[in-house]
Structure formats: C-alpha cells, structure tokens
C-alpha positions in Angstrom: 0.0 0.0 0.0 1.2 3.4 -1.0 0.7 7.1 -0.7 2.9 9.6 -2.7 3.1 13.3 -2.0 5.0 15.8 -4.3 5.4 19.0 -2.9 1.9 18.7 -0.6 -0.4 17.3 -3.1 -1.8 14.0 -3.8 -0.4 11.7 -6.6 -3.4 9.4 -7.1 -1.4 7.5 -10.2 1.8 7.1 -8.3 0.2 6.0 -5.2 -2.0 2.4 -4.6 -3.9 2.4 -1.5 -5.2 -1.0 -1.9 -8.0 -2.0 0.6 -7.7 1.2 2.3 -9.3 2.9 -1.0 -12.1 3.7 0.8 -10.6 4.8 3.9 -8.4 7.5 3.8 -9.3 11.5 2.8 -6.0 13.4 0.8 -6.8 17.2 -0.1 -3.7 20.1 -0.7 -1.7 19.6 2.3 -4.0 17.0 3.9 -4.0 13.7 4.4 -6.5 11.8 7.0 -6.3 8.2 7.0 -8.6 5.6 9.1 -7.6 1.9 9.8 -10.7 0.2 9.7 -11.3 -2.7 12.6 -10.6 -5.8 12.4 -6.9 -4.4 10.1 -4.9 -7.3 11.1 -1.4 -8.8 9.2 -1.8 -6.5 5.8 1.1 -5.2 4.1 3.1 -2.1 5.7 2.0 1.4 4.7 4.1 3.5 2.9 3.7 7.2 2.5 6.7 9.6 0.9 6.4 12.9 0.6 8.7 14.3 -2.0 9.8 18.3 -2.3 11.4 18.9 -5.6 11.2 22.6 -5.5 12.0 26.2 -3.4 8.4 26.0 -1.3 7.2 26.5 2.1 4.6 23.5 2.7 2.4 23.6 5.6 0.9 19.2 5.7 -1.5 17.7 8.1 -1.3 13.7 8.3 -3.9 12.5 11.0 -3.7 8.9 11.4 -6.4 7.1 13.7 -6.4 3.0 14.3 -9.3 2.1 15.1 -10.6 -0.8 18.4 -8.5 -4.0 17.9 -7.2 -3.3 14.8 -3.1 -3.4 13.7 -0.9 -1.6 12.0 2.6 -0.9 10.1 3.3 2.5 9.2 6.6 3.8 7.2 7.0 7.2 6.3 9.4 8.8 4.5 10.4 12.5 3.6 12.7 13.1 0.6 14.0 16.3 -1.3 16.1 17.5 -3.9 20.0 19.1 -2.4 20.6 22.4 -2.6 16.9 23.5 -3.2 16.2 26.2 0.1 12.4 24.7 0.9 10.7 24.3 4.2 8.8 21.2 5.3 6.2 21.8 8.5 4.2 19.1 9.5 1.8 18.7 12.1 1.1 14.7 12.6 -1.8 13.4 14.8 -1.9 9.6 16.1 -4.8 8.3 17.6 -5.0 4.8 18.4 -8.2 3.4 19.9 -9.1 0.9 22.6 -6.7 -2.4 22.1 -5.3 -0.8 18.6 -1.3 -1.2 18.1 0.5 1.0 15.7 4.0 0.3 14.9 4.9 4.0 13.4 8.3 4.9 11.4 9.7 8.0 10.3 12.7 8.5 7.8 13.8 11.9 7.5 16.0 11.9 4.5 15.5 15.6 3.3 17.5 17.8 0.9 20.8 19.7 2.5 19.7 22.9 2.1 16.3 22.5 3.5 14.6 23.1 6.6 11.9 20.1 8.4 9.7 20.9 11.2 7.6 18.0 12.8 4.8 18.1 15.4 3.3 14.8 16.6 0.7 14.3 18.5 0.1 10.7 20.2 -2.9 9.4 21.7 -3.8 6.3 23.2 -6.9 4.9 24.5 -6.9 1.5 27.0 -4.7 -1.2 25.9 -3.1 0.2 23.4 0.3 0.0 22.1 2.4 2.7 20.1 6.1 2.2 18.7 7.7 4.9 17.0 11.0 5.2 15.3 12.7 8.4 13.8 15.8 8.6 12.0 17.0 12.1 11.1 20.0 12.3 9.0 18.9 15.4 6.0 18.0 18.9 5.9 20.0 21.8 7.3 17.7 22.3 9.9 15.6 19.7 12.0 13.2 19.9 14.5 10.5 17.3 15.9 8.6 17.9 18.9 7.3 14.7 20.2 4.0 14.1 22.6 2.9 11.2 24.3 -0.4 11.1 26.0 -1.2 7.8 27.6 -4.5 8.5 28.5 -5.9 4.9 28.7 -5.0 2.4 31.5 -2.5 -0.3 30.3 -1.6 1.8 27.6 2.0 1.0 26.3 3.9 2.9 24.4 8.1 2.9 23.0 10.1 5.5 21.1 13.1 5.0 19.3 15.2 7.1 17.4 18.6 7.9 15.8 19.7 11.2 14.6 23.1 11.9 12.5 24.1 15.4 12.1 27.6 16.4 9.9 29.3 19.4 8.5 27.1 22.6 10.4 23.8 20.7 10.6 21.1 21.6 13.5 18.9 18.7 14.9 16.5 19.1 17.7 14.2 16.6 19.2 11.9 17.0 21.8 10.1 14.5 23.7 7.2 14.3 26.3 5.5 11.1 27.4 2.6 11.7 29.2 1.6 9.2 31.6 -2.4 9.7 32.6 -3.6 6.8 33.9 -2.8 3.7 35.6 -0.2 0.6 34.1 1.0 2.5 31.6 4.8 1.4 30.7 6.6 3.7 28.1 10.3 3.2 27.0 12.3 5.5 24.9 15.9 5.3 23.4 17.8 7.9 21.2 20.8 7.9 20.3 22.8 10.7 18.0 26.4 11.1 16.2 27.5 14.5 15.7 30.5 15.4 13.4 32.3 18.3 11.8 30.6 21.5 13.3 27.6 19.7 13.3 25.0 20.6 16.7 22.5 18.1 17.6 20.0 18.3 21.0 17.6 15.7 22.5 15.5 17.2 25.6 13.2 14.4 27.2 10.5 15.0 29.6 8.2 12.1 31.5 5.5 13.0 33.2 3.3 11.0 35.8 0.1 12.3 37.0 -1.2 12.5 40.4 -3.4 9.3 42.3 -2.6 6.7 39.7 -0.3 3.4 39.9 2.0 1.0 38.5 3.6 2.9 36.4 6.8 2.0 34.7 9.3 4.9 32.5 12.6 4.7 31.2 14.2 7.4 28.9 17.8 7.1 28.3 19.8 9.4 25.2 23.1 8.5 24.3 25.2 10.2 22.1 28.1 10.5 20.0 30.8 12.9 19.1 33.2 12.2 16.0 34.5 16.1 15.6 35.7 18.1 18.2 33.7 21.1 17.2 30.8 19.0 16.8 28.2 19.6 19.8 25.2 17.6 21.9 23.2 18.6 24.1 20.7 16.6 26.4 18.3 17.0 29.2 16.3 13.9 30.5 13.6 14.9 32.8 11.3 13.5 35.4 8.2 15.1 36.4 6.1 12.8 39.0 3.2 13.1 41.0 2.9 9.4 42.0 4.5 6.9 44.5 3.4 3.7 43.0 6.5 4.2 40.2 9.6 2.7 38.7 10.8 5.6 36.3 14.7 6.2 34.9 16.3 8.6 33.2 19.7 8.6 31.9 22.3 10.5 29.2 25.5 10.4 27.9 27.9 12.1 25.6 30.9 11.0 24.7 33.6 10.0 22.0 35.0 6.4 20.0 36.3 4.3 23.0 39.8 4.7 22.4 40.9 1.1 23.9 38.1 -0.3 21.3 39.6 1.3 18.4 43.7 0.0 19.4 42.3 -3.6 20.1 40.5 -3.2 16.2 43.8 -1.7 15.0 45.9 -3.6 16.6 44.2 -6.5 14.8 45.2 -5.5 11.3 42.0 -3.1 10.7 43.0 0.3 9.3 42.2 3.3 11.5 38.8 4.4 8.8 37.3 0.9 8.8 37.4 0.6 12.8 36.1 4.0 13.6 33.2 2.7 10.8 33.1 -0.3 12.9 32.4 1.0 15.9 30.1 4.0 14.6 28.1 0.8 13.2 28.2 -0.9 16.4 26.5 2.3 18.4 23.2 2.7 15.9 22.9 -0.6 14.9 20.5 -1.0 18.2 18.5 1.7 16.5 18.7 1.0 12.6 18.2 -2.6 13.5 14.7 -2.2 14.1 13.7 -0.1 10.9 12.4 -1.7 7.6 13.7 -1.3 3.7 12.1 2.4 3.7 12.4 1.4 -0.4 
C-alpha cells in the first residue's frame, strides 16, 4: 500500500492504497487516513512525501487506528540538495481501545532545506504505540514529540537515531505523558554529531497524580566524531505518583579509544574501525527499521 506526495499534493497515479481505498481523505496539504477494525497482518503502509522545488509546505497527516485493529506505518520525507524549501508538518496519532500501531519516520531531506515536525500521540486503554525516527537530512531539524497515555495499560516505546555532519542543527523534543494507571513507556535515542555539526535531545516524563504502576525509562546516548561537533541533552522527570519505577539517563561521549587499538591492533586500518564501531553504536537503533524502499 502506498501514498505519494509531491510537494503537498496528492499523486493518485503514483500512489496504490489498496483496501484502504475507501478509507483515507487526501486534499492540498492533507492527508486523513482511518484503519478500519478488524486491520490485522496486511502489508506495511508506505507514505513519501517528496519536495522537488523552493516552497514553504504547511501538511496535516492525521492517522487514527481504530478498536483491535493493527498496524505498520513507514513514512518517509525526501527532497532534492541544494533547493532552500521548508517542510512543517503537524502529525496526529490516535490509536483506539486495544489498537497497536508500529509508526516509522525516515527523514531523509534535501541539505539545504529546513523540516519541522509536530506529533501528537494518543492512546486509548490497551493500546500499544512504537515509534521510530531517524533524522540524517536537511540543514535544519526539528521534531517535537508528545505522548499522552490517557488509557490504562496503555503502552507505548520510542526510538530514534539522529546523524548530524558538516554545520547541521537537529533538535528533538520529547514528552511522554503518563495519565492513567499501568502505563509502561520506554524510549531510546541515540545521535552522532560530526564536523561543526549541533544536535540536541531534551526528554520530559510526566506521571500524574493518584494513579499506579507505572513503569518509565528514557535514556539518550550520544556521540561525538569532531571536536567542534556539539550535543546537548536533558532527561527529565516530572512525577506526581509513588506507585512508580521511572529512569532517566544521558550520555555524551567520543569512540572508546581502547576499542579502536584492540580493532587496529588486529590488522583493521584506523577508517574501517572507527566505521566499525560507529556501526556498532546505531545498529540498536537501525536494527529495528524496515527497507524504507
């Protein structure tokens, strides 16, 4: 099943929605798509949006799943190199009572351009949400990520990998919202920043008051290959409860030096173990993520 967007609009002879003909809504800069219940083991959903030319683009993309219904979503944002466009996108998940959504994001944009995204999670009673986001393009990146758990035994994970070179800016902000009772969430980033590169992750869990069992973990690890090359991070934990297990956790740092004389010192050229080890630390991430193809 696919959805192709040039520049915002529609391509209804690029695209084939399958048997969700009859269940999605795509206008200028809109795209509303409803999985139907009883959606169980179809093929992933694919939806690219593709900027070939100097625009500013303003997109919706609201995505509900309905009552015991199941999902694969990949999504992927593409755009010509040197072309000065701006991409802002405001995405909406909603996933009803015992709905799972596994949603990925691949933001591959053009080096000159600028991407904005807004997401907006929601999940009723047993539900359960994964998200992955890479971020390697565009010369400026921003997603703002929120969480509202706002079922009991809702369950949700984020993971995501970021890769910022030469003066790229990535930025990622993250709040998961914990609103009622045995809700788990889990989150893992990790980033590599080279050259004069500056990448940020700032993390927020929050746990509302008179509700229980509730387990959150956010941890951020990242990277540094230049040494003008910058990361910033800020886990946070906001909690009104006692009936808790939550973690938080960050790190910056460099290549382990040991690792890289023990690769060396094994006959492995200096390039190919740095490459080694670079492959080591996002293959956690990367792992996970499907042939966006």
């Amino acid at each position: 099943m696919l959805f192709v967007f040039i520049n915002g609009e529609y391509q209804a002879d690029q695209s084939n929605p399958e048997v969700l003909r009859d269940c999605f809504r795509a206008e200028p800069n809109t795209f509303d798509l409803n999985i139907p219940k009883g959606f169980n083991n179809q093929p992933i959903i694919r939806i690219q949006h593709i900027t070939d030319k100097e625009n500013t683009i303003q997109f919706r993309q609201a995505i509900t799943v309905e009552e015991n219904s199941e999902a694969a979503i990949v999504i992927t944002h593409r755009g010509e190199d040197k072309i000065a466009y701006e991409n802002h996108i405001e995405t909406q998940l909603y996933l009803k009572q015992n709905a799972k959504l596994k949603y990925y994001k691949w933001q591959c944009e053009g080096n000159a351009s600028m991407h904005a995204d807004q997401l907006a999670a929601k999940q009723d009673s047993d539900s359960y949400l994964s998200t992955y986001h890479v971020m390697t393009g565009a010369a400026e990146s921003n997603d703002y990520l929120e969480y509202v758990l706002s079922g009991e035994a809702a369950h949700c994970e984020s993971f995501g990998f970021y890769r910022a070179g030469q003066k790229q800016q990535i930025k990622i902000q993250s709040r998961m919202h914990h609103q009622k009772s045995q809700t788990h969430s889990r989150q893992l980033y990790k980033g590599i920043s080279d050259d004069q590169a500056a990448a940020a992750f700032f993390g927020k869990i929050i746990v509302e008051k008179n509700i229980k069992a509730i387990i959150a973990h956010q941890k951020n690890n990242n990277l540094l290959l230049s040494s003008k090359a910058r990361a910033d991070t800020k886990p946070e934990l906001e909690i009104y409860s006692d009936d808790v297990q939550c973690t938080h956790g960050a790190t910056v740092g460099q290549l382990d030096e040991k690792a890289l004389f023990y690769l060396q010192s094994r006959g492995i050229a200096e390039q190919d173990a740095k490459r080694l080890l670079t492959d080591a630390f996002v293959n956690e991430i990367l792992d996970m993520m499907p042939n966006v193809e």
